[in-house]
C-alpha positions in Angstrom: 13.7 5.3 -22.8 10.5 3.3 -22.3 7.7 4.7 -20.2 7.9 2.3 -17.1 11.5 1.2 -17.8 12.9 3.5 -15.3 10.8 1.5 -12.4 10.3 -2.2 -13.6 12.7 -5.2 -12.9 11.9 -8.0 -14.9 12.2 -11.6 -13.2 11.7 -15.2 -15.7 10.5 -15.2 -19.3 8.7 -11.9 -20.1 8.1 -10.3 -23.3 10.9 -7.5 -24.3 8.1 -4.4 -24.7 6.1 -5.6 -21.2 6.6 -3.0 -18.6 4.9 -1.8 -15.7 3.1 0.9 -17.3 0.9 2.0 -14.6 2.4 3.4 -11.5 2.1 5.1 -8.4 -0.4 7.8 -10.2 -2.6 5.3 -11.3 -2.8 3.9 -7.4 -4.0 7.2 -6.3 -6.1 8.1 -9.2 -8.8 5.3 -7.7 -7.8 6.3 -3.9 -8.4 10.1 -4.7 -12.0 9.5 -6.1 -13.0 6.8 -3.4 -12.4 9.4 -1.1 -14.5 11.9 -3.0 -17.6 9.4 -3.4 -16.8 8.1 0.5 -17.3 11.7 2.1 -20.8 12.5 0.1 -22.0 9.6 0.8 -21.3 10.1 4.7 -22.9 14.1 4.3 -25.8 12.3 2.7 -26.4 9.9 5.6 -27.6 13.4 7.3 -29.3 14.9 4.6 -31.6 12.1 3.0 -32.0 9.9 5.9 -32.1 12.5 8.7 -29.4 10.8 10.9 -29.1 13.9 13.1 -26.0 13.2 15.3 -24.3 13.1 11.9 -25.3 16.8 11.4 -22.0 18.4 12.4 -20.4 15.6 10.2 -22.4 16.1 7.6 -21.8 19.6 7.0 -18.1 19.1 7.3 -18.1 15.8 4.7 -19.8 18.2 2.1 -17.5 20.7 2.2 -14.3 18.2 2.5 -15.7 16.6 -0.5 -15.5 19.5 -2.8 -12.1 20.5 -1.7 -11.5 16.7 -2.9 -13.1 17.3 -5.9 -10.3 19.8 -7.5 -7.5 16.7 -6.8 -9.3 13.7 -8.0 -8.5 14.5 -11.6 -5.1 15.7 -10.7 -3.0 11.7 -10.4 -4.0 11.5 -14.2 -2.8 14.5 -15.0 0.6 13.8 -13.5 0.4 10.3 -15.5 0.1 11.8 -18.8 3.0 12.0 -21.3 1.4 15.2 -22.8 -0.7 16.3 -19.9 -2.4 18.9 -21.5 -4.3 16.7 -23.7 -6.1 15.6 -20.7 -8.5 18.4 -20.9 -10.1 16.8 -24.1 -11.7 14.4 -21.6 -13.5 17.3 -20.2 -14.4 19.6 -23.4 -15.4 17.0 -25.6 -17.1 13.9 -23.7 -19.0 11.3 -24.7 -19.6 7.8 -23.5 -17.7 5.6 -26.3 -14.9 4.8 -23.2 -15.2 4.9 -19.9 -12.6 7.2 -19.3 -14.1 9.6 -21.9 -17.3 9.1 -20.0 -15.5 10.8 -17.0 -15.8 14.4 -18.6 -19.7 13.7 -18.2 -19.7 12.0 -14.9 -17.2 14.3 -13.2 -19.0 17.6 -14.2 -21.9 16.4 -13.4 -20.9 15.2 -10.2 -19.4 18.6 -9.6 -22.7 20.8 -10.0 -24.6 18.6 -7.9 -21.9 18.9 -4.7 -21.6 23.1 -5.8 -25.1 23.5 -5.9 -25.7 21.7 -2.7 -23.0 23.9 -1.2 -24.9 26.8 -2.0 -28.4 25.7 -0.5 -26.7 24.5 2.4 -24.7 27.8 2.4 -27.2 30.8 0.9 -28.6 32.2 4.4 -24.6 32.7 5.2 -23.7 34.3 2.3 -26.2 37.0 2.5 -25.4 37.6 6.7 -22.3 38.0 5.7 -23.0 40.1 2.8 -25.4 42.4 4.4 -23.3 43.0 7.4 -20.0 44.0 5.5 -22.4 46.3 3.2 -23.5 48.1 6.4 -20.2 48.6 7.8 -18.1 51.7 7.3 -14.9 52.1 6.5 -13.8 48.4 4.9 -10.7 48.0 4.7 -9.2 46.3 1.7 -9.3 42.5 2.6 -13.4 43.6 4.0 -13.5 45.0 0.5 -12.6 41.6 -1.6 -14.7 39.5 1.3 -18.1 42.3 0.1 -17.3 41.3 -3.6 -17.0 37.4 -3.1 -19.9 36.8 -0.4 -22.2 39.4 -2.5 -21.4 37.4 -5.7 -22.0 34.1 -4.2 -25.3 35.3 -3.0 -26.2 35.4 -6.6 -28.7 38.5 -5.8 -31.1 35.8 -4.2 -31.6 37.8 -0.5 -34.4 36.2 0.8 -34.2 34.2 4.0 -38.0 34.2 5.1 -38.7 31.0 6.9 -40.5 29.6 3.8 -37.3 30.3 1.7 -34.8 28.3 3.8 -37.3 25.5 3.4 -37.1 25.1 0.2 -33.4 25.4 0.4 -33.4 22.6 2.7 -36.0 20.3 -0.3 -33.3 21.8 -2.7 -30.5 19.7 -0.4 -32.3 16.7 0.5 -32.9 16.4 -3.8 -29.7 16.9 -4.5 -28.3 14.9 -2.1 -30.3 11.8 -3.1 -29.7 12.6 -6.6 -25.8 12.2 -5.6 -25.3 9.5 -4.5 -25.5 7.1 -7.1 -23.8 10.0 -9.2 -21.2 9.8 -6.9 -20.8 5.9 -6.9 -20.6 6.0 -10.2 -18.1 8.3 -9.9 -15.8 6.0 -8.8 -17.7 2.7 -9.8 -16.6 3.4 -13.0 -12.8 3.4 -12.1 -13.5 -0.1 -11.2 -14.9 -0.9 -14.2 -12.0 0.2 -16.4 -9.9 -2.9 -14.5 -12.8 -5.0 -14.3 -13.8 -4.8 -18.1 -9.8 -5.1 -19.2 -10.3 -9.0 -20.5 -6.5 -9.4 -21.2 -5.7 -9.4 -17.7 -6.4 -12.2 -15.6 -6.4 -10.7 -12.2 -8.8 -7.7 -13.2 -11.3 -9.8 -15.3 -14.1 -9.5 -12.5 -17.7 -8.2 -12.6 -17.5 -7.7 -8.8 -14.4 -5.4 -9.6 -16.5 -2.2 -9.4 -18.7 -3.1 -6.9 -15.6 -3.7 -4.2 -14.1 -0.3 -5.1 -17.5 1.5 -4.3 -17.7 -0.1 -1.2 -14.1 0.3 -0.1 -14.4 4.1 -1.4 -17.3 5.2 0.8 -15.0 3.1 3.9 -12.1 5.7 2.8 -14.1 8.5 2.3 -15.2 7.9 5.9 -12.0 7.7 7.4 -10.3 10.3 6.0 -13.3 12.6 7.0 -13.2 11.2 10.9 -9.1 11.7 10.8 -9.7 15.5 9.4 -12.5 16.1 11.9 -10.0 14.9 14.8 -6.8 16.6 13.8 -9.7 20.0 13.5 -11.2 19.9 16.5 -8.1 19.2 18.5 -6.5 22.4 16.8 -10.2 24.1 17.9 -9.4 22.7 21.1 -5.7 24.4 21.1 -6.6 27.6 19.9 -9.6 27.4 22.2 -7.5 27.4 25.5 -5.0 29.3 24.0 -7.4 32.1 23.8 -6.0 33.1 20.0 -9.1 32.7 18.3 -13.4 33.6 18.7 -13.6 29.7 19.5 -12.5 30.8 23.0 -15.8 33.1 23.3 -18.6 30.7 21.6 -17.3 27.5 22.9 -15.0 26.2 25.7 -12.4 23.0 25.6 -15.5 20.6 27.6 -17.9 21.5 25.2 -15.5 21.1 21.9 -14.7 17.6 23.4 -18.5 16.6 23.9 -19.2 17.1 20.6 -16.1 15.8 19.5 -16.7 12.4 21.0 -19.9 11.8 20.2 -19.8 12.5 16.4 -16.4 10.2 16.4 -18.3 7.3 18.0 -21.2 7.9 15.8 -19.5 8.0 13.0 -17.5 5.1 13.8 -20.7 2.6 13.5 -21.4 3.4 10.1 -17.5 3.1 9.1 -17.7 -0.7 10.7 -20.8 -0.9 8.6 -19.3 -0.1 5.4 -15.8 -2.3 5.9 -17.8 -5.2 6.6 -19.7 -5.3 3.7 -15.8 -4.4 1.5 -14.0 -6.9 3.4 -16.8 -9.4 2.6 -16.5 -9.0 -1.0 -12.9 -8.8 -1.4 -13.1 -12.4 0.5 -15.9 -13.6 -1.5 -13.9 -12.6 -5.3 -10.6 -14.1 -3.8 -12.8 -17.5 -2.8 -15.0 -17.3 -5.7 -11.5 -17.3 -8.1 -9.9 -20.3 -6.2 -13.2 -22.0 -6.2 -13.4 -21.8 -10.3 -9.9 -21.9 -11.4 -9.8 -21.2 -14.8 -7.2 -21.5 -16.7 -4.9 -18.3 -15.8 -5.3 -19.9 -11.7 -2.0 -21.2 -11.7 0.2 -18.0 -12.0 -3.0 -15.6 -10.1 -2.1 -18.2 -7.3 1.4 -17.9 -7.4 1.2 -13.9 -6.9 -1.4 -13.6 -4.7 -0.2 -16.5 -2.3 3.6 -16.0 -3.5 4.6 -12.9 -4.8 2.5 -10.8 -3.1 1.7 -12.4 -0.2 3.3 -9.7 2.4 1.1 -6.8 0.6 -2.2 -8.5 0.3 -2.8 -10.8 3.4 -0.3 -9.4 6.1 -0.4 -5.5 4.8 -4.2 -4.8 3.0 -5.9 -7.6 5.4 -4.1 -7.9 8.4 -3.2 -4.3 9.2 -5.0 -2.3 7.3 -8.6 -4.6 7.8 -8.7 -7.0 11.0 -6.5 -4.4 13.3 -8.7 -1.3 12.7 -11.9 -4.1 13.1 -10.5 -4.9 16.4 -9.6 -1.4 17.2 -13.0 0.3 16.5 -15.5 -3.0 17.7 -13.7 -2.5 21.6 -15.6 -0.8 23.4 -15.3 2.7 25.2 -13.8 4.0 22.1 -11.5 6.6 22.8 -10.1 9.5 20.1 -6.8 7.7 20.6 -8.0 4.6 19.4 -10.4 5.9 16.5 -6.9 8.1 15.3 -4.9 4.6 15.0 -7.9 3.2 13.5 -8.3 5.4 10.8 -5.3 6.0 9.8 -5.3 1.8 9.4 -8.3 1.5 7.2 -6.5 4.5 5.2 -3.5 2.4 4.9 -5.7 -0.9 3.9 -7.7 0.8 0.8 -4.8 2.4 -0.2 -3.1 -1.5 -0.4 -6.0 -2.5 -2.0 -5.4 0.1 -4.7 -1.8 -1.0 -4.8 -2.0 -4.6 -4.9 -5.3 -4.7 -7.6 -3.1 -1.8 -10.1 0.3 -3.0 -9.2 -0.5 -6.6 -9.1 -2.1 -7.0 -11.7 0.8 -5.9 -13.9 3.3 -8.2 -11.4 2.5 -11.2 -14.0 3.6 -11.4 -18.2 0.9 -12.0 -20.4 3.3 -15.4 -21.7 2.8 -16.5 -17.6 5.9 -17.4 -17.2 7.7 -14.5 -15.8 6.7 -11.8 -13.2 7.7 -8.0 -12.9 8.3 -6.0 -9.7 7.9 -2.0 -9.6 10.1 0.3 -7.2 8.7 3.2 -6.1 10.8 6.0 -7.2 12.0 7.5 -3.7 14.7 10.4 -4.7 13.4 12.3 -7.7 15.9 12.6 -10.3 14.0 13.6 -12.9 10.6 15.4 -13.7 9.4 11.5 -14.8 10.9 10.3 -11.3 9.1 12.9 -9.3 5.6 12.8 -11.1 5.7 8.7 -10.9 7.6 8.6 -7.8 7.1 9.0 -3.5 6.8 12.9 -4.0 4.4 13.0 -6.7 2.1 10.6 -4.6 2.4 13.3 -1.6 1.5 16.0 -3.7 -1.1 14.6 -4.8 -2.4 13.4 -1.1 -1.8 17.0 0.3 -3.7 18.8 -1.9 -6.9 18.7 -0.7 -6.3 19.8 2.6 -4.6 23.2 1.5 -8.3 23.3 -0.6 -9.9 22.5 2.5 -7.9 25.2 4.2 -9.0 28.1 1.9 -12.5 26.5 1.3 -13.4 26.7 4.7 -13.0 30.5 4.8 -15.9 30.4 2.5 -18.0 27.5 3.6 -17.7 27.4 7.4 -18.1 23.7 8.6 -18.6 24.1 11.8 -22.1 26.5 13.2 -20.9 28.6 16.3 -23.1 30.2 19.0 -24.1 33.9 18.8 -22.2 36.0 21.5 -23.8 37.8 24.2 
């Protein structure tokens, strides 16, 4: 069977070998690496332009980032026929393709955000390192905790006053130096669509310029929802007296800071989906304004076709609602929750309707194809392709972001008297 036969009903005229080749995978291979650029770029708002009521953000963006990091990759992986070949993208790059120039990009990317990490990081690693050396009597878990924190302090013990500074030039370099890494990062994803010329819908120079813009507003939102749903668990385990949280900081003072990160935050996310919904209106203007030739069937799926999942799905709920939601004022942690979880729901439509749409047309423009999400996995091609592949893939970095935090605390506690 055909690869995209399993999913694709075929509507009109349409040529016997067109399918709907990309699928669900492909939709979150561009959602997965907007969200990696859109959280740097929120931890650098701290870090090169010294926005301090984004410090406790910051710190938590960073480390969110790289836990995103390990699953950006991952929605390709899954897409592959022979997925193993996919790691000739990494060994062997060059910048013949823009996909080949991922390898490049990606690793790149990825010493930048580690090495960051471990600037930010250092003068924990060796607290933690010296204190579990002077202890006595380790037990095995202390043991394995000696052997990672010791290794990470890569035998660099000094934390004089003169050495953190530097650490702290060391962080503001390299988080300057990331962002445009980190843009193009997922810049380039646009430009795969933009630079396909066979394809009508894609064809756009402003193609990579909207999916930077709408990644940093995703990367945003999905580090404002994780900060909520984290700080309200703080907040449980705080009065539930189960945890140290209970003895640095009580429920009030959790909430404080809560609140006014959130509604700090929140500016720069109204920012950011001002200047992505403005673009995404000017290319839809600017092609109706031109009509070229391929206008007439472009029209009839935007305005036809897909009418219910660009203009009531991507721009009414997922744009204008979370606009109206977040612009109210007294913003409440209620509100900014709905909010968020809109805007997460619009640039994941966007996704959808640029990948899936523009595959909805046959290059003779006289027939149209429509792609059904596989819900029930029935096969290993189902399930990869399909609703449960997609969650897999959207859940990952949270476990990361679990375990990673062990290492790299995101929040900064006060001592104990």
């Amino acid at each position: 069977m055909v690869h995209g036969e399993l999913w694709t009903l075929k509507e009109l005229f349409v040529l016997p070998n067109e399918y709907i080749y990309w699928s669900v995978q492909i939709v979150m291979y561009p959602f997965m690496t907007g969200l990696v650029a859109g959280a740097f770029v929120l931890s650098s708002l701290y870090h090169v332009f010294g926005i301090e009521k984004l410090k406790d953000m910051a710190r938590f963006a960073l480390v969110f980032s790289f836990a995103l990091l390990f699953a950006a990759p991952m929605p390709i992986v899954l897409h592959l026929q022979f997925p193993f070949r996919g790691i000739n993208v990494f060994m062997t790059p060059h910048f013949t393709s823009a996909i080949a120039a991922f390898g490049i990009v990606f690793f790149t990317y990825g010493a930048i955000v580690a090495s960051e990490l471990w600037f930010l990081y250092r003068k924990h690693f060796v607290e933690v390192a010296l204190r579990l050396r002077e202890k006595q009597d380790k037990t095995m878990m202390e043991w394995f905790s000696y052997l990672i924190f010791c290794s990470l302090t890569l035998g660099v013990y000094d934390v004089s006053e003169e050495s953190l500074h530097r650490d702290e030039k060391a962080i503001k370099f390299l988080a300057a130096l990331g962002i445009p890494v980190a843009c193009f990062l997922h810049g380039y994803a646009g430009f795969i669509f933009g630079s396909v010329k066979a394809n009508a819908l894609w064809m756009t120079p402003l193609m990579p310029v909207i999916f930077i813009m709408s990644a940093i507003v995703s990367g945003i939102a999905l580090c404002m929802l994780t900060y909520i749903v984290t700080m309200e668990i703080r907040k449980f385990l705080a009065k539930r007296k189960r945890t140290t949280y209970g003895v640095y900081q009580t429920t009030d003072q959790i909430r404080s800071v809560e609140i006014n990160v959130i509604q700090m935050t929140a500016k720069y996310l109204l920012y950011f989906m001002v200047f992505a919904i403005s673009l995404e209106v000017l290319d839809l203007i600017f092609r109706g304004y031109t009509a070229v030739k391929s206008w007439d069937v472009l029209r009839s799926v935007i305005y036809g076709k897909d009418f219910t999942s660009i203009f009531i799905l991507q721009y009414a709920i997922g744009n204008l609602i979370p606009l109206i939601l977040l612009l109210t004022p007294g913003l409440t942690l209620r509100r900014t929750l709905l909010g968020v979880l809109l805007v997460l729901f619009g640039v994941f439509m966007m996704r959808w309707n640029v990948v899936i749409g523009g595959q909805a047309f046959s290059l003779t423009f006289a027939g149209y194809m429509h792609y059904h999400l596989p819900i029930v996995p029935h096969s290993m091609e189902t399930f990869k392709e399909g609703l449960f592949g997609a969650l897999s893939i959207f859940i990952m970095p949270f476990v990361l972001f679990y375990f990673i935090s062990k290492i790299f605390p995101v929040f900064e506690y006060k001592e104990a008297h």
